[in-house]
N, C-alpha and C positions, 0 to 999 in steps of 0.2 A: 243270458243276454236280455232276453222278452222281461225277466224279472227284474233286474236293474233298471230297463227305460221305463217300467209300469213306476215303479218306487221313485227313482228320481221326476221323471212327469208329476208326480202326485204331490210331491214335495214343492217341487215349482212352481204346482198350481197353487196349492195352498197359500203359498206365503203369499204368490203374486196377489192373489184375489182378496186375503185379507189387508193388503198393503191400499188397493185399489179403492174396496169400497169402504174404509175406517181410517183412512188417513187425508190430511188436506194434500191440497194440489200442488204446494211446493214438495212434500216429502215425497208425492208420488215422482216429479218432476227429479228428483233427483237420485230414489234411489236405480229408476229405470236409467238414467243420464248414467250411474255407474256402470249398471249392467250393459248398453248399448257401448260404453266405452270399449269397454271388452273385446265384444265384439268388432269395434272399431280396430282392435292391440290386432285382432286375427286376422281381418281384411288387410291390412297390412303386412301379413303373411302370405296372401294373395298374391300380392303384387312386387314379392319376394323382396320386402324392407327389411335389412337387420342393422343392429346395433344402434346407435346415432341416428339412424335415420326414419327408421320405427320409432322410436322415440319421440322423434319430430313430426313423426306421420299424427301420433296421436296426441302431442301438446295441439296441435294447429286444429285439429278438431274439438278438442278440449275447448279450446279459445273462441272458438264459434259457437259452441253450444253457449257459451257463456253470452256471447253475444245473441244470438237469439233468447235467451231466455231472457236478457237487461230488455231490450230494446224490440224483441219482434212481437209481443202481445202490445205493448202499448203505443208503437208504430203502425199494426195491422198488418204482419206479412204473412198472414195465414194463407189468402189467396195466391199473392208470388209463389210462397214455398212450394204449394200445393202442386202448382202449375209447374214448378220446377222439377217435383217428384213425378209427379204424373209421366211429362215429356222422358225423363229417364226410362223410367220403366214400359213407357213407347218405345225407347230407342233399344231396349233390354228383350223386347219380342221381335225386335227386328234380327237383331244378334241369334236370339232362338231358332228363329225362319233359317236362316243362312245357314249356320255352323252345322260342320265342322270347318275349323281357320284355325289359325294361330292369332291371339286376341294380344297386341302389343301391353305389356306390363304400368306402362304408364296410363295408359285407360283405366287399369284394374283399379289404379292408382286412385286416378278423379274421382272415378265411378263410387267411391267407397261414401266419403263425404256427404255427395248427392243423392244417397241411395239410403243411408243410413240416418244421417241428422233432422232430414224431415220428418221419419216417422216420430223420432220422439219430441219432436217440437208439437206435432198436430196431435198424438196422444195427450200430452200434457195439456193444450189446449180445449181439446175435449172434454178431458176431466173437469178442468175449469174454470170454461167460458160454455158451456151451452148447458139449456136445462135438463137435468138427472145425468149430470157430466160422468158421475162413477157410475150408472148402470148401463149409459152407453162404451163407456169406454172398457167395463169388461162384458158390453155387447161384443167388443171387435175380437177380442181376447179370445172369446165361445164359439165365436165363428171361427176364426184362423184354426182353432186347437181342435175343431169338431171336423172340417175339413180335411184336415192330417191325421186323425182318430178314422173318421170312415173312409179314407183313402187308403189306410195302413191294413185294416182288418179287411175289407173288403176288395182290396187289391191281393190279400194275401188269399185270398180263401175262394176267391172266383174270376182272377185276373188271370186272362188272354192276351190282348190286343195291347201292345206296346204305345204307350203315350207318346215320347220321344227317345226312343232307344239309343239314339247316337248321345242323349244327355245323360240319361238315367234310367236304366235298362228297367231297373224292381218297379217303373210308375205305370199303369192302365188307364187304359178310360174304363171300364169296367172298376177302378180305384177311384179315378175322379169323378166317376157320378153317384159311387156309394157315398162321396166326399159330402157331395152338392146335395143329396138327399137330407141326410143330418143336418147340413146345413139350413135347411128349409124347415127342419122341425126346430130348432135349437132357435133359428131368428123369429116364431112364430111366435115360442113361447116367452123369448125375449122381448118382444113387442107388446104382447097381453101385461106382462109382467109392470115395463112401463107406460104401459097406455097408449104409446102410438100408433098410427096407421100400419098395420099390418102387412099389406098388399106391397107397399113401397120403402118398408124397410125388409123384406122378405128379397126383393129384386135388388137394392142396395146391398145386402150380405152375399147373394151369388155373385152379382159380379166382384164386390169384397174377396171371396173365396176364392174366383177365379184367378185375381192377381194376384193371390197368394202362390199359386202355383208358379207362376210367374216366375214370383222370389228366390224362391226353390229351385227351380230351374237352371238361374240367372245365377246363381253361388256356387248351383253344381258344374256351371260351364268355365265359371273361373277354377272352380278348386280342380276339375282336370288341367284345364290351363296350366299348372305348375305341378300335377300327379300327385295332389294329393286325394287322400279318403275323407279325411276330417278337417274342418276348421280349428281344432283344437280339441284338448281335453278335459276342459273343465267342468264338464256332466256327463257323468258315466251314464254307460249305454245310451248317450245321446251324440257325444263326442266334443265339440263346442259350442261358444257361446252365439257364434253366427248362424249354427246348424239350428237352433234354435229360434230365430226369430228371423231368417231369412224371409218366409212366406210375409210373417206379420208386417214387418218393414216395405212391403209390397203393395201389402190391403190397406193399411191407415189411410193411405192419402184417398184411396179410391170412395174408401167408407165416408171418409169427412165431407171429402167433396159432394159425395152423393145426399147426404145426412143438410148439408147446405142449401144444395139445388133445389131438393126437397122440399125444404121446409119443415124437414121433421127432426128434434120434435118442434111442433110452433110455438 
């Protein structure tokens, strides 16, 4: 099983990274718009849509993404969006705090949309509107994936102390701070790499990392919601496409906005 998710992870990465920093920012914008659709088909699963109306679940997203990509760069809704994403994933650790509940299926519903189509509107944006858009934008990518790397080995090999056990029994804090360690090396040398201030993109990627967690969480509270394991199956030893980018659809907003407030890069 450990050999499948190492082989597909690497496969993942691969392509992502050479698609990221060698392609321009419409193909990045779209072939990611594929991939999140995906994941859009399995949220949708979530929230127990079938036939007709899964279907319609993810035309109607479809249709947005469209519409953000026509009209939200040359409107400016980076900020809205941002502020849109952010407040969800406020309202998505309020939900952490709380539970266990029964999470009505039409939230799961909303929540997909608002949770999903931001981050790849403000990736895409990254890539293409700020300067060294592809080395930030697979900055976020190294942080998210370095996070889940020293959470996974590190929680495996000296975790005690249950993070959220009523969510997700296998996570530590002893996993999330092996997490956030890497973290801190991986955004250092992300930073020297592009020349930026150090200091204040090091503090932008932990908190980055920590809303990744978030993400994670927040999918794993829905996919009990309806008893499932997986999102799906379309990465072995990974399971789906949502299991997969749950945390990252969590951190973008946090990253961009912080990357903004910043000033970094200037």
């Amino acid at each position: 099983m450990l050999r499948t998710r190492v082989i597909t992870a690497l496969v993942l990465a691969s392509v992502t990274t050479t698609v990221v920093l060698f392609s321009p920012t419409w193909v990045v914008g779209w072939i990611i718009g594929i991939f999140w659709l995906g994941g859009t088909w399995e949220w949708a699963g979530l929230a127990r849509l079938k036939g007709s109306a899964r279907l319609g679940y993810l035309t109607v997203s479809g249709g947005l993404m469209l519409s953000m990509a026509y009209w939200g760069m040359e409107q400016n809704w980076v900020f809205p969006i941002t502020v849109i994403a952010i407040t969800w994933w406020g309202l998505a650790l309020c939900i952490l705090v709380v539970y266990p509940f029964r999470i009505p299926l039409m939230l799961v519903g909303i929540a997909g949309p608002v949770a999903l189509l931001p981050a790849w509107f403000l990736l895409t944006y990254l890539h293409g509107n700020l300067p060294q858009g592809p080395g930030l934008t697979m900055g976020i990518l190294l942080i998210v994936w370095a996070a889940d790397v020293g959470a996974y080995f590190v929680g495996s090999s000296w975790g005690r102390v249950k993070l959220a056990p009523r969510v997700s029994p296998a996570k530590t804090w002893e996993g999330l701070i092996g997490g956030l360690l890497l973290v801190v090396v991986i955004s250092y040398t992300s930073s020297r790499f592009l020349e930026i201030p150090s200091g204040s993109f090091i503090a932008i990627s932990i908190v980055a990392a920590v809303s990744s967690v978030i993400g994670d969480l927040t999918v794993s509270i829905f996919k009990r919601n309806v008893s499932m394991k997986d999102s799906g199956r379309f990465l072995p030893g990974h399971g789906g496409i949502l299991d997969r980018i749950d945390s990252l659809v969590a951190a973008i907003p946090i990253f961009t906005l912080g990357l903004i407030v910043a000033g970094v890069p200037s």
